[in-house]
N, C-alpha and C positions, 0 to 999 in steps of 0.2 A: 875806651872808657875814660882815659887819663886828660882828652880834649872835654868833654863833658864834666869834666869836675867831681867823675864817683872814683873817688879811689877804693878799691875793693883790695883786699889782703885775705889771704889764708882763706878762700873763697872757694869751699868744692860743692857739687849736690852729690843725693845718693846713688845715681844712675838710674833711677826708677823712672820707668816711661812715665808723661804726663798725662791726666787725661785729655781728650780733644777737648769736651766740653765741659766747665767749667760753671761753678755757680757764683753770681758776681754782683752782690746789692740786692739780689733779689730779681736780678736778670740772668740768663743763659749768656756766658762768650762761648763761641765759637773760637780756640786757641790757632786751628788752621787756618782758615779765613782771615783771623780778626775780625769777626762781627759781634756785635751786641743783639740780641734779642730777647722776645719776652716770649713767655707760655700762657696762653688765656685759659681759664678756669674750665674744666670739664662741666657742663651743665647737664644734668641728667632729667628730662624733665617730659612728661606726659603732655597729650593733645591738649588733652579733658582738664590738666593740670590748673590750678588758677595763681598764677602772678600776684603775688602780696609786696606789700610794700617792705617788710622784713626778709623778702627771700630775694628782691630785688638789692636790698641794701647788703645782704651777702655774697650774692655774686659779685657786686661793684667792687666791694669793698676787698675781695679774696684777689685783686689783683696788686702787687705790690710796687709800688710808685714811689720809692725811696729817694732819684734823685732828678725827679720829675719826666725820666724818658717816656712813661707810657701814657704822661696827661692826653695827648689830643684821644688818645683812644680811648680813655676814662671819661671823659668830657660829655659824651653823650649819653652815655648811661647816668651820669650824675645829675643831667639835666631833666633826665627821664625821671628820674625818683624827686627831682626837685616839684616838678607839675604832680606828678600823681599826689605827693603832700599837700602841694595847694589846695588839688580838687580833692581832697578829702577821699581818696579813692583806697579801697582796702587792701 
């Protein structure tokens, strides 16, 4: 640590196991791994069901994109709700 330049002092933890996963920005880490990932929204949603434009903008929106990792996977859903606005669609 002393080649890196943290000098740490008086430095214990409590012994308490860590958890493996981790909640980080609004993303899942993986602490074994080291991986990042995200949880996409539980949709619960009927055949007969009808897609509005408000329930479209809360599923989009219920995905948390803090430091931009989940855009490309947002991207299409946003584009989705962007058409259905133009065409006036309910």
């Amino acid at each position: 640590m002393n080649e890196a330049s943290f000098e740490l002092r008086c430095w214990t933890h409590t012994g308490v196991k860590y958890q493996e996963i981790q909640n980080v920005l609004g993303l899942k880490w993986d602490t074994e791994a080291d991986e990042l990932y995200c949880v996409g929204p539980q949709v619960d949603m009927e055949a007969s069901e009808v897609v509005t434009k408000r329930k479209l903008l809360s599923i989009v929106n219920s995905i948390h994109n803090l430091i931009g990792f989940t855009s490309p996977a947002t991207l299409l859903p946003k584009l989705l709700f962007q058409e259905a606005w133009r065409n006036k669609l309910g």
